[in-house]
N, C-alpha and C positions, 0 to 999 in steps of 0.2 A: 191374649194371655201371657206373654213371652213380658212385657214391662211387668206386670202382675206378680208374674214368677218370681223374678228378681227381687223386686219391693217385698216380698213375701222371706227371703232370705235373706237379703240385708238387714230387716226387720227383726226377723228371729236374731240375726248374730249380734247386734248392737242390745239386744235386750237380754243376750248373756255376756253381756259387758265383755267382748272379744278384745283382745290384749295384742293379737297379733295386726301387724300394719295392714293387712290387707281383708282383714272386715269378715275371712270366712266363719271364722268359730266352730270350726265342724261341720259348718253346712255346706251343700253342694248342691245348689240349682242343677236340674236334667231337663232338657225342654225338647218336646216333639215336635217336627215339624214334617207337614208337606212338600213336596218338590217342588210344587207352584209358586207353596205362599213362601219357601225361603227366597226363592227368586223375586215375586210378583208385589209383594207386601212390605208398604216402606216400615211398616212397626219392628221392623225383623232388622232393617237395616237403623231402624235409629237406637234401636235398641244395642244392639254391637257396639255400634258405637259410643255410648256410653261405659260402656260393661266394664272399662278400666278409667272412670271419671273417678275423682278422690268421692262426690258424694256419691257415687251408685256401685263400685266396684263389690264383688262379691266373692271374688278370690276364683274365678274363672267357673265356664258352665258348661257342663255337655252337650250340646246341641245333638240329637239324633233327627236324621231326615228320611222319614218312610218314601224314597225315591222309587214312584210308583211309575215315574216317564208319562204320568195322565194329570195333565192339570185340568180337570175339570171338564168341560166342554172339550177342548181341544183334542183332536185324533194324533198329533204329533207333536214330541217334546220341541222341537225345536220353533214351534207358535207360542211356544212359552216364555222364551229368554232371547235374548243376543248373545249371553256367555256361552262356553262349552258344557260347564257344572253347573250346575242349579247351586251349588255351594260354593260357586265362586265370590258370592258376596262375603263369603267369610275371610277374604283376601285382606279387605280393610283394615283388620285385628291383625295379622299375620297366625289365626287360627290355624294348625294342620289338618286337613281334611283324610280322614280314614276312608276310603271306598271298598264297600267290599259286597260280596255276594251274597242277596237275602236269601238263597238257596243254600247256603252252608252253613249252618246252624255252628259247627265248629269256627271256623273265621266270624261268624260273630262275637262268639264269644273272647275272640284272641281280640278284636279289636274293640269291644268293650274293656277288656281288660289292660289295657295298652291306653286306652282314652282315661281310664279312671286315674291310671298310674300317673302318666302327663300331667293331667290337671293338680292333684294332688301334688306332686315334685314342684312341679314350677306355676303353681297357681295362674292357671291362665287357660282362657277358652279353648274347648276342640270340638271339631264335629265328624260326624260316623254320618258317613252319606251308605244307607242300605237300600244297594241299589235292586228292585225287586217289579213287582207285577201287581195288579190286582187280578184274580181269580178268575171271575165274570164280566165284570164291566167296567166303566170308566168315571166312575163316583161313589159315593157315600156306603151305596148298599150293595155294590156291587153288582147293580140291574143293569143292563145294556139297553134295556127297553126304553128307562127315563131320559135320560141324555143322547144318546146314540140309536136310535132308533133304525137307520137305514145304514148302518155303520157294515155290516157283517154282508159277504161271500162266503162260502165255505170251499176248499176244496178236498174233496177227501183222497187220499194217494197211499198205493203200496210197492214197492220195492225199493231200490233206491233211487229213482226221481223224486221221492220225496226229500232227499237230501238237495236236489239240483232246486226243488221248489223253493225251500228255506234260501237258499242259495240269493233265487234273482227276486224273492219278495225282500232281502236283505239290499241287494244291489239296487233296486229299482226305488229305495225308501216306501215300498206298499203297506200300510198300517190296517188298510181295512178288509183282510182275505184273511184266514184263520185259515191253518193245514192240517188236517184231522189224519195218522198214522192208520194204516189198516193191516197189519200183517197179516190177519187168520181169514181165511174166506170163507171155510168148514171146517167146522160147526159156526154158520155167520154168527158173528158177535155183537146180533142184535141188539143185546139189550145195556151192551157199553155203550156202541155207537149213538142209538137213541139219547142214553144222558148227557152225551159232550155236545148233540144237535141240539137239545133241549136248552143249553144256554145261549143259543141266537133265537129267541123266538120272533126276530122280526129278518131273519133270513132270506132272500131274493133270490137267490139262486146257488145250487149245489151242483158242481161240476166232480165225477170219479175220473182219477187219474191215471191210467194205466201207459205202462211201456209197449203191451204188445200191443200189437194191427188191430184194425177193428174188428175182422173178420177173427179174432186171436180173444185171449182171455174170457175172465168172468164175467161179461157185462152183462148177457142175457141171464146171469145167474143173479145177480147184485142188483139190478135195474130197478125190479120191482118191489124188491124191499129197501131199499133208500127211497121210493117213493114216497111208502107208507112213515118215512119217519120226518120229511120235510112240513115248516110247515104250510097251513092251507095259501095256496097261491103259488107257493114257491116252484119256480122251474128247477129239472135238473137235464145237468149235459155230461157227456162223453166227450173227455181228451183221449186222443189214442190214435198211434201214426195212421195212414193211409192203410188200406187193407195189401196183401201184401201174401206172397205161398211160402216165405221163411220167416225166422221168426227173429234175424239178423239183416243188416242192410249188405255186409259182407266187405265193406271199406270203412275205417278210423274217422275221415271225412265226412262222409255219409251220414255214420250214426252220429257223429256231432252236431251236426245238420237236421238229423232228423230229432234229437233231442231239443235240439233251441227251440224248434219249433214247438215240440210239444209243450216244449214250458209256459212258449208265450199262447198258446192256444186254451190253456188251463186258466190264464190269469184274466184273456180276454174273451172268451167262451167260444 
C-alpha cells in the first residue's frame, strides 16, 4: 500500500495543476506502518527511496509506526532486525524519527503535532515511531492462542518482589512469563484476577509469589482458588523462602540472598 499511497497523491496534486516545485498541492500522504514490516519489507525501503525522485516526490509523508516490539510470529524484537530502530531505515532520507510513548496520549499528540509542522515547513519525510504493545497477543486479533500458543508462564506476585520480578525478567531478556500484581488478598479479587488469566488460555503453569516462608503468608488461603481459575491441565507452584520462625533473615546479605533466590525460583519453578 505505501507505493499506492504516494501514486495516489502525486496523482491528486498534478491533477490540481500544483504550481509549487515540489508536487505537494495540499496533499500530504500519512502512511501506517508495522514494526516488522518498516523493518522487514523491502516496498518500504524502495519506496523511501524514491519519495524525493523529481517523478515520485510528494512533498514529504508522515510515516506513523504502530511499534508493537511483535513482528508476527516472533517472541522478541530483536528476531526482527539487525538495527536498534525498526525505523532505522528511515536513516536513508535523513527522515527525523519522533519516538514516543503509545501510553501518553498527550506526547502523542505533541509529536503529531511537531511531525505535521516539520513536514509542512520543510516539505520532506518524518516518522512518529509509537512505541507501544498489543493488548493480548502477538498478531492481527490479538489472540495469543493462534501464533503463540505455548508462549505464556504466568507468575502471579504481591509486595514488592514484584518489582525485583519486572526487574530480572527485564535483565534476563525473558519475553514469555507475564507478572500479574495482586495487592488485595481480602476480599480475594477473584473476579479481576480470573480476566487477566483468561487471556492465556493456553497457560502451563502458574507460580504465586510471595516474600514470606512457606510456613508464613496466604498460600493456604490463595491455593485453592488460583486453582479454580488455571486453565485445565495447567500446574500451579509456590515461590516462597524456606520455612523459617521470623519473618526477616536479620542480615542485608542474607535477605539479598535470599531474595535472588526467590526470584530465580519463581522464573524456574
Amino acid at each position: 500500500m505505501n507505493p499506492v499511497g504516494q501514486g495516489m497523491s502525486r496523482a491528486k496534486a498534478e491533477l490540481a495543476r500544483a504550481a509549487d516545485t515540489d508536487h505537494s498541492a495540499g496533499m500530504m500522504p500519512v502512511e501506517i506502518h508495522g514494526d516488522a514490516a518498516m523493518s522487514g519489507q523491502g516496498v518500504v525501503m524502495e519506496t523511501l527511496s524514491l519519495c524525493y525522485a523529481r517523478g515520485h516526490r510528494t512533498g514529504g509523508t508522515v510515516h506513523v509506526v504502530a511499534n508493537n516490539q511483535i513482528g508476527f510470529t516472533t517472541p522478541d524484537p530483536r528476531d526482527t532486525r539487525s538495527s536498534f530502530f525498526t525505523t532505522d531505515v528511515a536513516k536513508m532520507i535523513e527522515a527525523p524519527v519522533l519516538h514516543v510513548n503509545g501510553g501518553d496520549p498527550e506526547a502523542i499528540a505533541l509529536a503529531v503535532r511537531l511531525a505535521v509542522d516539520y513536514r509542512t515547513k520543510f516539505r520532506r519525510s518524518v516518522v512518529i515511531d509509537l512505541v507501544c504493545f498489543r493488548k493480548y497477543g502477538h498478531q492481527e486479533q490479538d489472540t495469543p492462542a493462534i501464533r503463540q500458543p505455548l508462549m505464556y508462564r504466568a507468575i502471579g506476585a504481591t509486595g514488592k518482589v514484584y518489582f525485583e520480578l519486572l526487574q530480572h525478567r527485564r535483565d534476563a531478556g525473558i519475553a514469555r512469563t507475564p507478572i500479574i500484581r495482586v495487592e488485595r488478598q481480602y476480599p480475594f479479587p477473584a473476579q479481576q484476577l480470573a480476566a487477566e488469566l483468561a487471556r492465556f488460555p493456553n497457560l502451563k503453569t502458574g507460580v504465586w509469589c510471595r516474600e514470606e516462608a512457606h510456613n508464613q503468608g496466604a498460600w493456604s488461603f490463595v491455593e485453592p482458588r488460583l486453582r479454580e481459575m488455571l486453565p485445565s491441565g495447567a500446574r500451579m507452584l509456590y515461590a516462597a523462602p524456606d520455612a523459617s520462625a521470623s519473618t526477616a533473615p536479620g542480615y542485608h546479605s542474607a535477605h539479598v540472598a535470599r531474595q535472588a533466590a526467590l526470584v530465580t525460583q519463581a522464573f524456574t519453578g
